[in-house]
C-alpha positions as CSV (number, residue, x, y, z in Angstrom):
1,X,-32.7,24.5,-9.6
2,X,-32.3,22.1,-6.1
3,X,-34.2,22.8,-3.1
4,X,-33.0,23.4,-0.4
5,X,-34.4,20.3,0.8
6,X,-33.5,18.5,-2.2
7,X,-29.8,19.9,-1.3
8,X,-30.0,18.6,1.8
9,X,-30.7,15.3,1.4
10,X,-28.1,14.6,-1.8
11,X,-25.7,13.0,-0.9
12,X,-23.1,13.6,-3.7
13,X,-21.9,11.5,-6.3
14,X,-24.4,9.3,-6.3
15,X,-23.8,7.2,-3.2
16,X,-26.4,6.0,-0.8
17,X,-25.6,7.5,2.9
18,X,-24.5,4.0,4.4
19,X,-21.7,3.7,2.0
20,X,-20.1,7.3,2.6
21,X,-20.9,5.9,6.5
22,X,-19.1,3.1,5.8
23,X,-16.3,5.1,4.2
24,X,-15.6,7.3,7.1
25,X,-15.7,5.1,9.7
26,X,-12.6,3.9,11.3
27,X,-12.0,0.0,10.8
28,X,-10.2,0.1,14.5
29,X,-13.4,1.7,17.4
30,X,-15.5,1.7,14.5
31,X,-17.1,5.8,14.9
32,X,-17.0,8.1,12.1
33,X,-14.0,10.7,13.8
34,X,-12.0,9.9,10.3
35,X,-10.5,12.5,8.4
36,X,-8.2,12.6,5.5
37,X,-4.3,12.2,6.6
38,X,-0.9,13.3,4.9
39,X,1.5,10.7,3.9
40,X,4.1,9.9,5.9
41,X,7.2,8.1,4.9
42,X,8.2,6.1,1.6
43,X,5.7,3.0,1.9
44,X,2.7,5.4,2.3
45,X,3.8,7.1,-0.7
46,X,3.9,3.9,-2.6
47,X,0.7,3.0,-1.3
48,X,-0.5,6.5,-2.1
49,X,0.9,5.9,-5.9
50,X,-1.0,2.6,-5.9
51,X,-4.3,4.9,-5.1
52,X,-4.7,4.5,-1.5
53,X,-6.0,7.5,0.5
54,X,-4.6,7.7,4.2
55,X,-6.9,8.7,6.8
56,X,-6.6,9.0,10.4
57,X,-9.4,8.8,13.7
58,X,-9.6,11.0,15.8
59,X,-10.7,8.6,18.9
60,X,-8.0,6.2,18.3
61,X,-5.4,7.4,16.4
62,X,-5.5,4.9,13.7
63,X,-4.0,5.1,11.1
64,X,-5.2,3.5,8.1
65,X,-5.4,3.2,4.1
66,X,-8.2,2.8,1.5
67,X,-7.6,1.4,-1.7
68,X,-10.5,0.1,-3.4
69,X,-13.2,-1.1,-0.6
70,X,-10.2,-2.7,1.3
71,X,-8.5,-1.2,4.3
72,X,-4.9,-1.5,5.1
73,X,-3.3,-0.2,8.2
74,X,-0.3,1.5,8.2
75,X,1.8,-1.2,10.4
76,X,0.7,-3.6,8.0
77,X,1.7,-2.0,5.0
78,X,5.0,-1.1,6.3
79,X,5.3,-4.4,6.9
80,X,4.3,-6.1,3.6
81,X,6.9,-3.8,2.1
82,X,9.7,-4.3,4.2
83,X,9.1,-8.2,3.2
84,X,9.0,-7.1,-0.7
85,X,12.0,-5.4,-0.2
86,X,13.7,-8.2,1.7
87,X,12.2,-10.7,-1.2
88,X,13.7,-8.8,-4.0
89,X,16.9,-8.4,-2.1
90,X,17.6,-11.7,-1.4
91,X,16.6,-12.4,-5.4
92,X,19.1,-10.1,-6.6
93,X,21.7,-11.4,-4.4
94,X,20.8,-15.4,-5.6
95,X,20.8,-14.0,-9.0
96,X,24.4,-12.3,-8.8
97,X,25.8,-15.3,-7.1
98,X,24.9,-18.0,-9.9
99,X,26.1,-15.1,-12.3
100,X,29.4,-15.4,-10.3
101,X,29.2,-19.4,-10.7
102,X,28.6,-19.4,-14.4
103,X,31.5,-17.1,-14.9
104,X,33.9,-18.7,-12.8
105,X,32.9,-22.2,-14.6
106,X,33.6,-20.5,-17.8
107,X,36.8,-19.2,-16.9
108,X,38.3,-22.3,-15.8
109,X,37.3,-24.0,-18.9
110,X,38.7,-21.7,-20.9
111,X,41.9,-22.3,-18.9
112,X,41.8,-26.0,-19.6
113,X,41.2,-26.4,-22.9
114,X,40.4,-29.4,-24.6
115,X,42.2,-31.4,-27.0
């Protein structure tokens, strides 16, 4: 059985108390007002999906993501995704259009047919 000083002093999951500082602390005013913050919107979901956990501080009002020992903001990552989206867009357009080429080249071919 723990002590209670024992108790006091663990610090859970095996992490040394300067990296569950360094975990809570906000990346913005840098104190350790952080807590844990809902999702809000499609790209933090995808971000969420991805295994990033959304936090807030209290002094600033930053909001911000963790995934892995990187920190994203929220403006950023609505940001990168809007660019993805515009990316993958613009792909599927390009692809349809040289789909419409190729078929129209076909077509007149088959029109003309050669002797």
């Amino acid at each position: 059985m723990i002590g209670n000083e024992e108790a006091a002093m663990d610090t859970g999951g095996g992490t040394s108390p300067s990296e569950h500082q360094s975990a809570t602390m906000c990346p913005g005013c840098g104190l350790p007002r952080v807590h844990r913050s809902r999702r809000k919107g499609f790209t933090e979901r995808v971000f969420a999906f991805a295994g990033a956990k959304w936090s807030r501080c209290h002094s600033c009002d930053l909001r911000f993501a963790r995934l892995m020992k990187s920190t994203i903001y929220a403006d950023d990552a609505r940001r990168a995704l809007r660019r993805v989206a515009v990316l993958l867009l613009l792909m599927i357009a390009g692809a349809l259009f040289v789909l419409g080429v190729m078929i129209w080249i076909m077509q007149r071919q088959a029109a003309f047919p050669s002797t």
